[in-house]
C-alpha positions in Angstrom: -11.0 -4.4 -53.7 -9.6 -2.6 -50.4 -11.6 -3.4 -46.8 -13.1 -0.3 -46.1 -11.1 -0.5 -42.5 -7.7 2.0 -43.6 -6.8 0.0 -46.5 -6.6 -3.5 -44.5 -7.9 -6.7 -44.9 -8.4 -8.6 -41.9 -11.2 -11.1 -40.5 -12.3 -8.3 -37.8 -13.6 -5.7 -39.9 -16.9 -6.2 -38.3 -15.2 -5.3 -35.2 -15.4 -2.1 -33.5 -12.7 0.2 -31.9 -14.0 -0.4 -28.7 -14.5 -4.2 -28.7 -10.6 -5.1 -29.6 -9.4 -2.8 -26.7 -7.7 -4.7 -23.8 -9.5 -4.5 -20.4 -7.4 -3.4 -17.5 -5.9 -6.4 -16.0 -8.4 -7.8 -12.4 -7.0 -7.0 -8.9 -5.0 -9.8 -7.5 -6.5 -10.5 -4.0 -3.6 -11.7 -2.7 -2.2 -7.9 -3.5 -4.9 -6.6 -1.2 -4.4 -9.3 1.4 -0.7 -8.3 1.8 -1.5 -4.5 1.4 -4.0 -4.6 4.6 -2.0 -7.5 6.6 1.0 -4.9 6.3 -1.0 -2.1 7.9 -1.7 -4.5 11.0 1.5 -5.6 11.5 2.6 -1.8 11.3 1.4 -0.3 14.5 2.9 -3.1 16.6 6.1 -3.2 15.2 6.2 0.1 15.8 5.5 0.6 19.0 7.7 -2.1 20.4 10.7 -0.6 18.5 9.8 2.8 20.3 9.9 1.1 23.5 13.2 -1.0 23.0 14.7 2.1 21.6 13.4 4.0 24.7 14.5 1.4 27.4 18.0 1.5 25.7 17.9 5.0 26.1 17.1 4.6 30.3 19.5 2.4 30.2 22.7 4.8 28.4 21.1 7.5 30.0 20.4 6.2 33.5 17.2 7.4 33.6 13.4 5.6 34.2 11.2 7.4 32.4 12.3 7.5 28.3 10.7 4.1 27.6 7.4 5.9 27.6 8.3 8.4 25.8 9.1 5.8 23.1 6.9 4.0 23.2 4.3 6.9 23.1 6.5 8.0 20.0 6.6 4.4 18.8 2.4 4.6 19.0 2.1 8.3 16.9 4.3 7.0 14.5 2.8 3.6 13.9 -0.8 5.1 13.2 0.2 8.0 11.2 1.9 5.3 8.8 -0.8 3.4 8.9 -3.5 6.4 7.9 -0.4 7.5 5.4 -0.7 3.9 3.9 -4.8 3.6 3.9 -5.1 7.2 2.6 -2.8 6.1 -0.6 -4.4 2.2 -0.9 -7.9 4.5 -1.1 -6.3 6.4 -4.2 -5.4 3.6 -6.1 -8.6 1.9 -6.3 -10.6 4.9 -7.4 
């Protein structure tokens, strides 16, 4: 006599379609931990590689004043990755 589950005999014919679906596998913490500890080391690194970049440019150019400049760029740049970087970790977990 044939299961009435297509044709098949099997031990989980009590089962439903919705109980032997897999469940989306649980966030790693340590995922999270290196996503946000990324962000904070972001703006810093940032702005001191504007500011090196800048006080090697004073010193090619022999001026005093592009070290500011980079490290203002340096600053800009840093945050706008980070809000680039919080804006796509907030579409991943909805």
């Amino acid at each position: 006599m044939r299961s009435p589950t297509c044709g098949f005999a099997n031990s989980h014919s009590h089962l439903d379609y919705n109980s032997r679906m897999t469940k989306p596998p649980a966030k790693d913490p340590l995922v999270s931990l290196a996503r946000y500890s990324e962000m904070g080391f972001i703006i810093p690194a940032a702005v001191l590689l504007g500011f090196f970049l800048g006080k090697l440019a004073d010193y090619w150019l022999h001026t005093k004043w592009l070290y500011l400049v980079g490290l203002l760029f340096g600053a800009v740049v840093g945050f706008w990755q980070v809000i680039v970087m919080a804006m796509a970790a907030f579409k991943k977990d909805e």
